[in-house]
Backbone atoms as SQL, in Angstrom:
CREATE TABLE atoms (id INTEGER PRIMARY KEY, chain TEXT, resi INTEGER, resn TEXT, atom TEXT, x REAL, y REAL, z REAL);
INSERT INTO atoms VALUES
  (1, 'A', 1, 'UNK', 'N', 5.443, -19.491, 1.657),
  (2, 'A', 1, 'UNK', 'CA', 5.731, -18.971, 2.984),
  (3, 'A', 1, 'UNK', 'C', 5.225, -17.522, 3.070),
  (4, 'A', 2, 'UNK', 'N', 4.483, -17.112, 3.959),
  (5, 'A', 2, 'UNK', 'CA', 3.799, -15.947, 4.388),
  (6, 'A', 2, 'UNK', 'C', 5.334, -14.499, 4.596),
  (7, 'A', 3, 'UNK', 'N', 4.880, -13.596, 3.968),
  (8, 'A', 3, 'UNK', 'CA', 6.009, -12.468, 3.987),
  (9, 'A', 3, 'UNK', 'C', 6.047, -11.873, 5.560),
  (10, 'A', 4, 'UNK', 'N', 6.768, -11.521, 6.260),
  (11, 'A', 4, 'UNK', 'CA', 7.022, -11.181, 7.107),
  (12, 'A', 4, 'UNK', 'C', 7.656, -9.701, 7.576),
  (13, 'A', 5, 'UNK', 'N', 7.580, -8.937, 9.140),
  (14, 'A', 5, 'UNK', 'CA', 7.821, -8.185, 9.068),
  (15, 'A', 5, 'UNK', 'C', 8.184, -8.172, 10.358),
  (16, 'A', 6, 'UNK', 'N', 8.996, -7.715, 10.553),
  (17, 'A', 6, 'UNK', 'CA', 9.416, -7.643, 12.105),
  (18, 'A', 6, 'UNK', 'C', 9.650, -5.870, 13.048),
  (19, 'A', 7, 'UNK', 'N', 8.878, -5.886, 14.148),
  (20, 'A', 7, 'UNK', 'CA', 8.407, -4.266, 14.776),
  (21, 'A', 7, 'UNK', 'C', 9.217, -4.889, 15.908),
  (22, 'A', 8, 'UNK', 'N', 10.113, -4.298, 16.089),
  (23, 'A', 8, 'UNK', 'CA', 11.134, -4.344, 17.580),
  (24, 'A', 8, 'UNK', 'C', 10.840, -2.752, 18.037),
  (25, 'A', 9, 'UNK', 'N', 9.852, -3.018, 19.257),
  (26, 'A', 9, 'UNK', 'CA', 9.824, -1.541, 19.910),
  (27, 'A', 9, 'UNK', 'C', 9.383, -1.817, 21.119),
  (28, 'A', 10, 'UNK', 'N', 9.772, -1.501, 22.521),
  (29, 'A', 10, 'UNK', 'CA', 9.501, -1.839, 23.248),
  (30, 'A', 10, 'UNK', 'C', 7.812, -1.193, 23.996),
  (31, 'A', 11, 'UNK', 'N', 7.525, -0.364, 23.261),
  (32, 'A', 11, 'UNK', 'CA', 6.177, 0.148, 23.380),
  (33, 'A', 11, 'UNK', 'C', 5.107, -0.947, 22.718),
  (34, 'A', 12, 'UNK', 'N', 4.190, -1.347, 23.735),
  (35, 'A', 12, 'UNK', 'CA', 3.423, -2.266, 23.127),
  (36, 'A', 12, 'UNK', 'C', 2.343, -1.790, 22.421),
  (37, 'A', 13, 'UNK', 'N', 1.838, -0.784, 22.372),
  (38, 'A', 13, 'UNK', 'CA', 0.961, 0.475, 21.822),
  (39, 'A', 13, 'UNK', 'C', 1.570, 0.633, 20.319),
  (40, 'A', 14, 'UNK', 'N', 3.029, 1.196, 20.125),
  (41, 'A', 14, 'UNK', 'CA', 3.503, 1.379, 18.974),
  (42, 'A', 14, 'UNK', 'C', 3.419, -0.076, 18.263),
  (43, 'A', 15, 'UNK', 'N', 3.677, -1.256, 18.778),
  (44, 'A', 15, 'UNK', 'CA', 3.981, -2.423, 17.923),
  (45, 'A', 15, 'UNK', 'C', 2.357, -3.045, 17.916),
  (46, 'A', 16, 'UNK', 'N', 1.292, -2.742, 18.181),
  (47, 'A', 16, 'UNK', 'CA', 0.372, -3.003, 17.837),
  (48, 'A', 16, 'UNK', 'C', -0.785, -1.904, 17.142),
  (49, 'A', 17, 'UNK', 'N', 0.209, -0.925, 16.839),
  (50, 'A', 17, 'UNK', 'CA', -0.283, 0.489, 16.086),
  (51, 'A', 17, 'UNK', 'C', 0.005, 0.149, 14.549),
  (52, 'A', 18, 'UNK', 'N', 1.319, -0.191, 14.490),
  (53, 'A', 18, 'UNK', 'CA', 2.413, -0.766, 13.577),
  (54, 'A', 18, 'UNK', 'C', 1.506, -2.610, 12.941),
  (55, 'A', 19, 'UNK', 'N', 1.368, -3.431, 13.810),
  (56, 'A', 19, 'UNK', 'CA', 0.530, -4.773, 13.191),
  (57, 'A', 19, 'UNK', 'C', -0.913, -4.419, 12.964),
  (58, 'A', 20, 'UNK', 'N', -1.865, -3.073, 13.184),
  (59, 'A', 20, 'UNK', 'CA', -3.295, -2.627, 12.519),
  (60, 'A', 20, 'UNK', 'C', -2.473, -2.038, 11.019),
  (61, 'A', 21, 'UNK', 'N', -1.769, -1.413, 11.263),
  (62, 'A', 21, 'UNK', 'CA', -1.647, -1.049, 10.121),
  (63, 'A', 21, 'UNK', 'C', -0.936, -1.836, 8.910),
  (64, 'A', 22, 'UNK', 'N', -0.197, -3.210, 9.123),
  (65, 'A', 22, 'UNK', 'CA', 0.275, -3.562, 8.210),
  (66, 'A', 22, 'UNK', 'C', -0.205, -5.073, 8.448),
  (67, 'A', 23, 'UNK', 'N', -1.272, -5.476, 8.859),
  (68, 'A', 23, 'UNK', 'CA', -1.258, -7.532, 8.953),
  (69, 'A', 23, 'UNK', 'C', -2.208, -7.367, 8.162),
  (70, 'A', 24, 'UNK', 'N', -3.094, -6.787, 6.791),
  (71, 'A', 24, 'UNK', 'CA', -3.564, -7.217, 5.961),
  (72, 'A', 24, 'UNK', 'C', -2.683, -7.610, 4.714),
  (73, 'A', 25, 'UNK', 'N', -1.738, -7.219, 5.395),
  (74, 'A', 25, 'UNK', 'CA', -0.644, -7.949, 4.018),
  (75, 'A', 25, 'UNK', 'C', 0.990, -8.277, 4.274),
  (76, 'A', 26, 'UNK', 'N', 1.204, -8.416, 5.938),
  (77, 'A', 26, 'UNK', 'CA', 2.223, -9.423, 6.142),
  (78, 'A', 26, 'UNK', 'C', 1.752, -9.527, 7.581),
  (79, 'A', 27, 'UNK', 'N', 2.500, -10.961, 7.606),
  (80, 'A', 27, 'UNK', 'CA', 2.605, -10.911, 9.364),
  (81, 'A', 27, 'UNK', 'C', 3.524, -10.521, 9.812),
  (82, 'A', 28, 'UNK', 'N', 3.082, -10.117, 11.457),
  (83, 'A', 28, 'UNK', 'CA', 3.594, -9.220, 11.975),
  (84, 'A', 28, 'UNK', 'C', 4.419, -9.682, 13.086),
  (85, 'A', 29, 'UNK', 'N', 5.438, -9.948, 13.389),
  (86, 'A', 29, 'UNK', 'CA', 6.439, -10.681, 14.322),
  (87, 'A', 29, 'UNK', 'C', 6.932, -9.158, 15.187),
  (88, 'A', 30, 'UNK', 'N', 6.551, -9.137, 16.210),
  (89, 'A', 30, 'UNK', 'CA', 6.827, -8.239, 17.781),
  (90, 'A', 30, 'UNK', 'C', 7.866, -8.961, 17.937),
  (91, 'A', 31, 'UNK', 'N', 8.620, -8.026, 18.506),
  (92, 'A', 31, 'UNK', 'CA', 10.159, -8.191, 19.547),
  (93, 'A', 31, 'UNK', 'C', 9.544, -7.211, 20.665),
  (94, 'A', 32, 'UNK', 'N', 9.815, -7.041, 21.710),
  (95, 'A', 32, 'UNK', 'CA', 9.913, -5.861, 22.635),
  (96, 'A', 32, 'UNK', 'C', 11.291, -5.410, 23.125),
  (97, 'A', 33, 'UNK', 'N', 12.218, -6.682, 22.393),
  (98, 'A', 33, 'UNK', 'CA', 13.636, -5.857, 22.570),
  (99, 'A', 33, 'UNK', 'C', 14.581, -6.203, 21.279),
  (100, 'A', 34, 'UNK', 'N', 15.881, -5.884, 21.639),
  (101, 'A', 34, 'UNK', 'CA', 16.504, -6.814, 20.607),
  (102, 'A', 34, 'UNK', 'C', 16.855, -7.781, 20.259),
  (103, 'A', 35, 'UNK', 'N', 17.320, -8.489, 21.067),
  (104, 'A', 35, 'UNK', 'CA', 17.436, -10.247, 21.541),
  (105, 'A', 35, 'UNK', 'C', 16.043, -11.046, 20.534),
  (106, 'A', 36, 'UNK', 'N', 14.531, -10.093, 21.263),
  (107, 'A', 36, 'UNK', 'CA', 14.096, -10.884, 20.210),
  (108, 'A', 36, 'UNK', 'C', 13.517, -10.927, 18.857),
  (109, 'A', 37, 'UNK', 'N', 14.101, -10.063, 18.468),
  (110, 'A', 37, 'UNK', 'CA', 14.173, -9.312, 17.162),
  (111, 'A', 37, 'UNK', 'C', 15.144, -10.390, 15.939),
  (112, 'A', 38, 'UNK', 'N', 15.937, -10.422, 16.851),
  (113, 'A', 38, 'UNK', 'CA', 16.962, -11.281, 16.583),
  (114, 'A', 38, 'UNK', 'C', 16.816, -12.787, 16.309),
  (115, 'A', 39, 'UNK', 'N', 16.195, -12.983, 17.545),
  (116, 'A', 39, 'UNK', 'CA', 15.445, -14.452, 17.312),
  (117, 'A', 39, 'UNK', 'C', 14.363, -14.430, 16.231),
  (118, 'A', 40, 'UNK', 'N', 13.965, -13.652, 15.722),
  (119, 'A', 40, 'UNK', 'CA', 13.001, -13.977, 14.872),
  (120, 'A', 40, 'UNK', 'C', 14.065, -14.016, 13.674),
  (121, 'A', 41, 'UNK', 'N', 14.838, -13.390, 13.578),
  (122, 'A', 41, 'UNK', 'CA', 15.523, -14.146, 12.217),
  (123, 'A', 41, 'UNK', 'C', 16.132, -15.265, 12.130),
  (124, 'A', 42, 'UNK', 'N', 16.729, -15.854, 13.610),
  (125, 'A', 42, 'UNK', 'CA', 17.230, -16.843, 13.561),
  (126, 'A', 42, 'UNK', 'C', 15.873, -18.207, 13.632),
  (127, 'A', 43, 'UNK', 'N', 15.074, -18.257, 13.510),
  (128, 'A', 43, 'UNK', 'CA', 13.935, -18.801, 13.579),
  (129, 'A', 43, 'UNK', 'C', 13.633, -19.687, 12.333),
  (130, 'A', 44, 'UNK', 'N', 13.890, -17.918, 11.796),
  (131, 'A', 44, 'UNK', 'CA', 13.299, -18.651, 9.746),
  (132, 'A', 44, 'UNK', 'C', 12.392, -19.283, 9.752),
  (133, 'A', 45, 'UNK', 'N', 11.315, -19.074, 10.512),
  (134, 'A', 45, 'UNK', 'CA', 9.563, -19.568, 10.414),
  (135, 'A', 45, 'UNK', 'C', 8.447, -18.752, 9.176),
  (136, 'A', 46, 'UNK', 'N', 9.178, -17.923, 9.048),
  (137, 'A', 46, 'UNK', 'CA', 8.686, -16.839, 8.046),
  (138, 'A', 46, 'UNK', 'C', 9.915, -16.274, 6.932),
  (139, 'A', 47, 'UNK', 'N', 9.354, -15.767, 6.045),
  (140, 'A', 47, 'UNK', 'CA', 10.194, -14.997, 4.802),
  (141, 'A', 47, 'UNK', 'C', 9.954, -13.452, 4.922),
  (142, 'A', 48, 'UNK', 'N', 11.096, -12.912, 5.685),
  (143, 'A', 48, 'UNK', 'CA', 11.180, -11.730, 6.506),
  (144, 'A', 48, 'UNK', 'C', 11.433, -10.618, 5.576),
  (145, 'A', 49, 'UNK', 'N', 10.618, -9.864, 5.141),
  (146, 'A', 49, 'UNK', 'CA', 11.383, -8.843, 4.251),
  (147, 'A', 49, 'UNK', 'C', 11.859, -7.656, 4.713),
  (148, 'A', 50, 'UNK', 'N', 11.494, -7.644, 6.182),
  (149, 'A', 50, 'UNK', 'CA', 12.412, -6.197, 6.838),
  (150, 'A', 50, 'UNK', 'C', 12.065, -6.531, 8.093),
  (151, 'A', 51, 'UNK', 'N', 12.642, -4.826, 8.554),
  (152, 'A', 51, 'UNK', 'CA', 12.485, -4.888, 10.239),
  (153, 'A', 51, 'UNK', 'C', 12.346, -3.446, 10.246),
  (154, 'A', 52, 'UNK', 'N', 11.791, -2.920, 11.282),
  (155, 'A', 52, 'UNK', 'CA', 10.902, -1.416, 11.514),
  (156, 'A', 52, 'UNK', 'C', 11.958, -1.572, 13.098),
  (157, 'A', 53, 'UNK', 'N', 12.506, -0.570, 13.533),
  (158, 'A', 53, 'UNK', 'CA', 13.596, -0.985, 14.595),
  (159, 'A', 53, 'UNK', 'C', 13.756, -0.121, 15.490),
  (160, 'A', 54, 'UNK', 'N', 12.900, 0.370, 16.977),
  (161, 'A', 54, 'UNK', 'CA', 13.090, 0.881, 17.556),
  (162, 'A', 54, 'UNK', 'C', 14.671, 1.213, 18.235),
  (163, 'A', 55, 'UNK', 'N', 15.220, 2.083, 18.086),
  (164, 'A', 55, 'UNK', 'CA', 16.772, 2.226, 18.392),
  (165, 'A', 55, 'UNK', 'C', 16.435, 2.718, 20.468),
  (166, 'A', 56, 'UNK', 'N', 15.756, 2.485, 20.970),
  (167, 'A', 56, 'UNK', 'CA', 15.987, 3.013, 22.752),
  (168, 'A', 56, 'UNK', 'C', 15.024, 1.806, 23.374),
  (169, 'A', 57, 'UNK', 'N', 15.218, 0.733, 23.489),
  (170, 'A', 57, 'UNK', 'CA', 14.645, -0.508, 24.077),
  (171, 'A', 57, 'UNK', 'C', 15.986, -1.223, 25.158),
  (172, 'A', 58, 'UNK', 'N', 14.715, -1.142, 26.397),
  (173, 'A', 58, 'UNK', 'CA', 15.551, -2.144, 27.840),
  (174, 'A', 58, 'UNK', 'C', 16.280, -3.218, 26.954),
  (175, 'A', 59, 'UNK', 'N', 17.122, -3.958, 27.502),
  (176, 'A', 59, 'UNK', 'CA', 17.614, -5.312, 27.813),
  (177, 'A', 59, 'UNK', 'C', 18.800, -5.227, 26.391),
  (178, 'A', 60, 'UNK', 'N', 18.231, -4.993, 25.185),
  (179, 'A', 60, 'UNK', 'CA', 19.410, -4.726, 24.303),
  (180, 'A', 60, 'UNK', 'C', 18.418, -3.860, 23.040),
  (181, 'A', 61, 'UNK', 'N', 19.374, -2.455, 22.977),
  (182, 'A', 61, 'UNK', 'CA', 18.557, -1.970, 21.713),
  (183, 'A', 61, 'UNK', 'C', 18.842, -1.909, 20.720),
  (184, 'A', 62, 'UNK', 'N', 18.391, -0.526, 19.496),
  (185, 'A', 62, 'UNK', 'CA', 18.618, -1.248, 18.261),
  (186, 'A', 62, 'UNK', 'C', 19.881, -0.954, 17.847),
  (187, 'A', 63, 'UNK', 'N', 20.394, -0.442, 18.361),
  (188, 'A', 63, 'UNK', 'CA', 22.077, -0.199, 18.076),
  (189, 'A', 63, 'UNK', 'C', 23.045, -1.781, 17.976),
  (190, 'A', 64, 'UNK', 'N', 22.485, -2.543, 19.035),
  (191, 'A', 64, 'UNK', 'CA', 22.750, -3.652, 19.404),
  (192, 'A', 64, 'UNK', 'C', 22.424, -4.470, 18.375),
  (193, 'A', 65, 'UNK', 'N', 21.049, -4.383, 18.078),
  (194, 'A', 65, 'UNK', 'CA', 20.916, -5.320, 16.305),
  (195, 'A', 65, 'UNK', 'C', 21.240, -4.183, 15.328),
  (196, 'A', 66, 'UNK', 'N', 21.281, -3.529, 15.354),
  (197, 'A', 66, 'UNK', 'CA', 22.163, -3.055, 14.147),
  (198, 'A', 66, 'UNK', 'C', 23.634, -3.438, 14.040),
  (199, 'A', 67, 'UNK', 'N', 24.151, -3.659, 14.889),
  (200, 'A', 67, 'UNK', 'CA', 25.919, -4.082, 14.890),
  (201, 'A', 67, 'UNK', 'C', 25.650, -5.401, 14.446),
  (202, 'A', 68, 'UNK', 'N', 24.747, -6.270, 15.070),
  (203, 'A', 68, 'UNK', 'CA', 24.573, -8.233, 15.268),
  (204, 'A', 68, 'UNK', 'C', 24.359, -7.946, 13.461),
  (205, 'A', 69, 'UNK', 'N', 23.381, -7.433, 12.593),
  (206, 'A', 69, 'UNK', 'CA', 23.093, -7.507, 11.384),
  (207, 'A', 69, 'UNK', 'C', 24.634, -6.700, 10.511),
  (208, 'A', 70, 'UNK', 'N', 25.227, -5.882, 10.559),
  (209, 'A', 70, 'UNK', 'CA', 26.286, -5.603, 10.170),
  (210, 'A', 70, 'UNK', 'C', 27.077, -6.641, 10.241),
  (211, 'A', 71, 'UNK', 'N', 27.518, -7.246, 11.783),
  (212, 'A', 71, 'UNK', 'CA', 28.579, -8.528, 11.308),
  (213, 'A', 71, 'UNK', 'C', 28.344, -9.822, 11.030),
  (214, 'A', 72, 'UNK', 'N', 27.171, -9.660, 10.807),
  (215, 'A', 72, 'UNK', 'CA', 26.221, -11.100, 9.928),
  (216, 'A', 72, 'UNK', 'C', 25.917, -11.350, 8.578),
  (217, 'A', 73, 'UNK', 'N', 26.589, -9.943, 8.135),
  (218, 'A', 73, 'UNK', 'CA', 26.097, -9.155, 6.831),
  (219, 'A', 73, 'UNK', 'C', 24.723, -8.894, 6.531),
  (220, 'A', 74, 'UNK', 'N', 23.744, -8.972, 7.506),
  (221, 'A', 74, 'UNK', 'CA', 22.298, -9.013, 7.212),
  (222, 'A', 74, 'UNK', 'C', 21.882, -7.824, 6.556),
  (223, 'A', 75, 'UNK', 'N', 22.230, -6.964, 6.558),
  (224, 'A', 75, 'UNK', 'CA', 21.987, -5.443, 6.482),
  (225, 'A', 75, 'UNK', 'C', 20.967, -5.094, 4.719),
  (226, 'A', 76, 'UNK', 'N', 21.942, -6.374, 4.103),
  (227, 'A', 76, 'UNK', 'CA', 21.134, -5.889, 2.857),
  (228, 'A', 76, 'UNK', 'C', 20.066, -7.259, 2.417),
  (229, 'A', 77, 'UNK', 'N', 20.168, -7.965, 3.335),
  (230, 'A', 77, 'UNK', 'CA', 19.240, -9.243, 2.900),
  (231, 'A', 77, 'UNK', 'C', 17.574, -8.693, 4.172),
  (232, 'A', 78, 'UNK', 'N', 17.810, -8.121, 5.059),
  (233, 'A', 78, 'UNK', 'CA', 16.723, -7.709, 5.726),
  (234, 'A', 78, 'UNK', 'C', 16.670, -6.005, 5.850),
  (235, 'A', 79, 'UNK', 'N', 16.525, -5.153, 5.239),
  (236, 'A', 79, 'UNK', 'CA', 16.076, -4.141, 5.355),
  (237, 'A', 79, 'UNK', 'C', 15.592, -3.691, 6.488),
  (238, 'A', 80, 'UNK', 'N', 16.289, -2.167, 6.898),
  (239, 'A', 80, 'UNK', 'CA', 15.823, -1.698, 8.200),
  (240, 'A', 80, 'UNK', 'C', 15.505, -0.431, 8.170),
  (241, 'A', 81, 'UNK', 'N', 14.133, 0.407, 8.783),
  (242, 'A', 81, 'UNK', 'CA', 14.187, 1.188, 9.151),
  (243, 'A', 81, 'UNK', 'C', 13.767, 1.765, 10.530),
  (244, 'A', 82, 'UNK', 'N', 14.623, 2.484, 11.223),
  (245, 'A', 82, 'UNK', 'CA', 14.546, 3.243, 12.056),
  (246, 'A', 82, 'UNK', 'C', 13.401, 3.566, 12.630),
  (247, 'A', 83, 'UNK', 'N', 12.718, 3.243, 13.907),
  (248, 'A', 83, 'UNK', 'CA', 11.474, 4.327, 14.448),
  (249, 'A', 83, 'UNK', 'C', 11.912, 4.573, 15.693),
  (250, 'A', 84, 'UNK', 'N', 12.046, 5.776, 15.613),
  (251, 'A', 84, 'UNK', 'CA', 12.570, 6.189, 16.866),
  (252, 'A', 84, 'UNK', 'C', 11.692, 7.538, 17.200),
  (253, 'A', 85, 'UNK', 'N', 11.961, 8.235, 19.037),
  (254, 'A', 85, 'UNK', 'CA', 11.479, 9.603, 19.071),
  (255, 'A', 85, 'UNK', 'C', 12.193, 10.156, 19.359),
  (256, 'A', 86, 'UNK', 'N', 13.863, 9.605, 19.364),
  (257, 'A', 86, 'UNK', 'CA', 14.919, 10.215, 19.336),
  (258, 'A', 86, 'UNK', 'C', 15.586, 11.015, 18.015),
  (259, 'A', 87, 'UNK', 'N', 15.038, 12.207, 17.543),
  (260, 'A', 87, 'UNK', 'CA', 15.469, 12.857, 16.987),
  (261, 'A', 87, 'UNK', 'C', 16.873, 13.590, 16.589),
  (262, 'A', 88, 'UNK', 'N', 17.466, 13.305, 17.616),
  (263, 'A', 88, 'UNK', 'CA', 18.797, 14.319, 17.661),
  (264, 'A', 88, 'UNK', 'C', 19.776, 13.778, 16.616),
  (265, 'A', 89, 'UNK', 'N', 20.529, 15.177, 16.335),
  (266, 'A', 89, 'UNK', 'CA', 21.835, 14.969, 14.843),
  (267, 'A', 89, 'UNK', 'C', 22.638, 13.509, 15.388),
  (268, 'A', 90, 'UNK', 'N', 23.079, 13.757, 16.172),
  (269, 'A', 90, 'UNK', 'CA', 23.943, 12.611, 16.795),
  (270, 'A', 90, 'UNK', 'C', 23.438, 10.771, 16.330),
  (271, 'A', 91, 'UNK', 'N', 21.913, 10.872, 17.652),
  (272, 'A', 91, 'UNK', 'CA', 21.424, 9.762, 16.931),
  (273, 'A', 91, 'UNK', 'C', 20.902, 9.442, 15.512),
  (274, 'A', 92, 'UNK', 'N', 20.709, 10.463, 14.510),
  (275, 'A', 92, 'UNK', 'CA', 20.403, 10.168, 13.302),
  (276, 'A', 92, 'UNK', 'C', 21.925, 10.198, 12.362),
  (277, 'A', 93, 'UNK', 'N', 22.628, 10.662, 12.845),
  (278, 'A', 93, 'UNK', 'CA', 23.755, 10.338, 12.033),
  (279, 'A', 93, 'UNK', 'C', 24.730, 9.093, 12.468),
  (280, 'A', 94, 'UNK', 'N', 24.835, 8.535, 13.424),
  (281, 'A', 94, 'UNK', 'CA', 24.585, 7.383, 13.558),
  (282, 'A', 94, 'UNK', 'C', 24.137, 6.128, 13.238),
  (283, 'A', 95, 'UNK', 'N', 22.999, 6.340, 13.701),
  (284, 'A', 95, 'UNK', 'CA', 22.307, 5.793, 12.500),
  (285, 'A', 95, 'UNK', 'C', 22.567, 4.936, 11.145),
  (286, 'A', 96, 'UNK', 'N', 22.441, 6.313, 10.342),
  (287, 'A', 96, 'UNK', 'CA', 22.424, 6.387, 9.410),
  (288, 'A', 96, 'UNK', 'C', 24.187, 5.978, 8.732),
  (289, 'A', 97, 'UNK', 'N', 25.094, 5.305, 9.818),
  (290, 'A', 97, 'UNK', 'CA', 26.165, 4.792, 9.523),
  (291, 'A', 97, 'UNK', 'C', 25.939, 3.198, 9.335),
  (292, 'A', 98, 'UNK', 'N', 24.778, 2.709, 9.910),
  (293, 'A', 98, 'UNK', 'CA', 24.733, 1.646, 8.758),
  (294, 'A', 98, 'UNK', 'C', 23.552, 1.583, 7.473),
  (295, 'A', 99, 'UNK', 'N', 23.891, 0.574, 6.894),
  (296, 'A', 99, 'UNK', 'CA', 23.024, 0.880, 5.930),
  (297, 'A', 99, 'UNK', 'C', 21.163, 0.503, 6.174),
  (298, 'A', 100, 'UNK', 'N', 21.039, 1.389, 6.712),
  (299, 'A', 100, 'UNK', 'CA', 19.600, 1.913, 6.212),
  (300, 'A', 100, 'UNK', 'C', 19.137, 1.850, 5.634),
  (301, 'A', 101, 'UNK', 'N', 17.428, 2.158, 5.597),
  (302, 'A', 101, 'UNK', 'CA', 16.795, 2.457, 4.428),
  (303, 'A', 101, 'UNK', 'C', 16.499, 3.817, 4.877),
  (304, 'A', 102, 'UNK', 'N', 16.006, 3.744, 5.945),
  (305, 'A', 102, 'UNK', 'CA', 15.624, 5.598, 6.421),
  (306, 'A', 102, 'UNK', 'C', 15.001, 5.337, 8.049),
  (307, 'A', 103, 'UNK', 'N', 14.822, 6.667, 8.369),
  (308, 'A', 103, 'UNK', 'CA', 14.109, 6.513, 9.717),
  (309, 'A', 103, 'UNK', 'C', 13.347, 7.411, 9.730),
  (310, 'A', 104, 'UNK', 'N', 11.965, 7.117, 10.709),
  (311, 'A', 104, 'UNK', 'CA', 10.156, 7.290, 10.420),
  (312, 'A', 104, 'UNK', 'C', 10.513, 8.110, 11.868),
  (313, 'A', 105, 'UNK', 'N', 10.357, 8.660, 12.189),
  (314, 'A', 105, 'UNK', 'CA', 10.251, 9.693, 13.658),
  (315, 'A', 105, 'UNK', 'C', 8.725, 9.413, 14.731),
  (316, 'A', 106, 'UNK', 'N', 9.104, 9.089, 15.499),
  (317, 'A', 106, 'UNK', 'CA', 7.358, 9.103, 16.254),
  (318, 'A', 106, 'UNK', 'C', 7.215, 10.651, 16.607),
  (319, 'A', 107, 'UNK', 'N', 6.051, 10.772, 16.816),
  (320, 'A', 107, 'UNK', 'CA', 4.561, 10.181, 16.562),
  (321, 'A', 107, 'UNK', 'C', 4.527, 9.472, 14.661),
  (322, 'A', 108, 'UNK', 'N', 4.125, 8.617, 14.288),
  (323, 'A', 108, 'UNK', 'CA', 4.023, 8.926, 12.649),
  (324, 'A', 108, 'UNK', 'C', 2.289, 7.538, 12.414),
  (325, 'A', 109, 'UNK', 'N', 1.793, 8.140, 11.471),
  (326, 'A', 109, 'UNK', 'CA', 0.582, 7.403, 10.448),
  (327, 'A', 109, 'UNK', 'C', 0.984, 6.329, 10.538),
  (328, 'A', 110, 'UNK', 'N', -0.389, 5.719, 10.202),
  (329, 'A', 110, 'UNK', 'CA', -0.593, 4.530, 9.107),
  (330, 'A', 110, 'UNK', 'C', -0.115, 4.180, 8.038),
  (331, 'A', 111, 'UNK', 'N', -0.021, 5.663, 7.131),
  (332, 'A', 111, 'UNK', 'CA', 0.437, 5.692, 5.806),
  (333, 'A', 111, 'UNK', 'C', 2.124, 6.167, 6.100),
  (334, 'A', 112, 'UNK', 'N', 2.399, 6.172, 7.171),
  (335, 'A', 112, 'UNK', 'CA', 3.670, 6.788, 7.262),
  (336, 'A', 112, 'UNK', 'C', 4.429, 5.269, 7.024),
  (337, 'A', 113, 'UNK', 'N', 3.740, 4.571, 7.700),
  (338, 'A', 113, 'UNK', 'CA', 4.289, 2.994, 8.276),
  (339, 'A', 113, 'UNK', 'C', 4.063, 2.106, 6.447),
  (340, 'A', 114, 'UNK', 'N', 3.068, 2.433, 6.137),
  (341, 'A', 114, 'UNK', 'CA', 3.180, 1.888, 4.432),
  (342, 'A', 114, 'UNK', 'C', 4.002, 2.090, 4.284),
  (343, 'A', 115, 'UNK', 'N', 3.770, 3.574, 3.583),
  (344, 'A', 115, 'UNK', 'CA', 4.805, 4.394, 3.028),
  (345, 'A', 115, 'UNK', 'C', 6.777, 4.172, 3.236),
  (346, 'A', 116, 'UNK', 'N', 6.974, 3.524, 4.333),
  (347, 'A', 116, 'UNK', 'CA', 8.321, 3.466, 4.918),
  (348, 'A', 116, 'UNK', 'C', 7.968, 1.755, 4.904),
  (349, 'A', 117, 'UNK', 'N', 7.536, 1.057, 4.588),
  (350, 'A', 117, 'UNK', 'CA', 7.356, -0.453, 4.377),
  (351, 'A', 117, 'UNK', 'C', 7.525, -0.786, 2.691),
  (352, 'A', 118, 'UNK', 'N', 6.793, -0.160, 1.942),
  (353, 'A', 118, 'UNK', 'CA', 7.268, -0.083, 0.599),
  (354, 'A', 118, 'UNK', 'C', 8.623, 0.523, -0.016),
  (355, 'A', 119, 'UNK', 'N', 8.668, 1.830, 1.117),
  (356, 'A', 119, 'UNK', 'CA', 10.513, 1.904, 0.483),
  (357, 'A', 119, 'UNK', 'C', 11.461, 0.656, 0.969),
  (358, 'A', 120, 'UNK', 'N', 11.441, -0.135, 2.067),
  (359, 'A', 120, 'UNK', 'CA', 11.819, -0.977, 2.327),
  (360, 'A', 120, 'UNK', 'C', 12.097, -2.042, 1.720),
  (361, 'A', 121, 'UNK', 'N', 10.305, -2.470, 1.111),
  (362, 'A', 121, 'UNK', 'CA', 10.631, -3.349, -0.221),
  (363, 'A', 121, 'UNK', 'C', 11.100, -3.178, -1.639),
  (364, 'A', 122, 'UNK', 'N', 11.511, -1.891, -2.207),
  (365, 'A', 122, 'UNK', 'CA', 12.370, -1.597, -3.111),
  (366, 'A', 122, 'UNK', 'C', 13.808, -1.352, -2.555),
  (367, 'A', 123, 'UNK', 'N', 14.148, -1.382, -1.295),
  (368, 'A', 123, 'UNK', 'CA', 15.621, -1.361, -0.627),
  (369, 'A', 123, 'UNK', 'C', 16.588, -1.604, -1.819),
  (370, 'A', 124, 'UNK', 'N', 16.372, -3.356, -1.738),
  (371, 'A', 124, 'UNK', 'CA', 16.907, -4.532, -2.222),
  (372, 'A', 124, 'UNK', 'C', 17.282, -4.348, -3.756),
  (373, 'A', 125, 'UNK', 'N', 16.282, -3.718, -4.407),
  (374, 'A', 125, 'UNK', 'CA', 16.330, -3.161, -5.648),
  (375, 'A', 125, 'UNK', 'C', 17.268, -3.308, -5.945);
């Protein structure tokens, strides 16, 4: 089964900034919100090893799958990090009340998006 990765951001620019930089070595499953972010795990069409998780998306955001993965216990079987351009103490400490791996700040690289995809896959560690 092909490794998987899931970009919930409602910017279609960022989530196809995010699949150049990482579909030579997983596929790349878009949400534009949370609902279907969500559905892609409930799917299980793929072997998901994280999620990259815009926290300020219409219809339901990532606060919203961050709670759904907390009382699902998903938190440590799918790895999450944060992309947000919401900077503030508030929203990063927040945050950072569930378990995380970290959060990538926009604007960010190519190598930023590796770089925060490989800590992801040592999460689990």
């Amino acid at each position: 089964m092909d490794k998987a990765i899931i970009v919930a951001d409602d910017s279609m620019i960022i989530r196809n900034i995010i699949e150049k930089a990482l579909r030579d070595e997983y596929v790349v499953l878009k949400a534009s919100n949370g609902k279907e972010a969500i559905k892609h795990i409930t799917d299980k069409k793929y072997d998901i090893i994280g999620m990259l998780l815009d926290l300020n998306m219409p219809e339901s955001d990532g606060f919203m799958v961050l709670n759904y993965f907390k009382n699902n216990n998903l938190l440590k079987k799918y790895p999450i990090v944060i992309i947000s351009g919401d900077d503030t103490k508030e929203t990063i400490e927040k945050a950072f009340t569930y378990n995380i791996v970290d959060m990538l700040n926009k604007p960010f690289s190519s190598d930023n998006i590796k770089n925060m995809v490989n800590k992801m896959i040592h999460f689990k560690d």
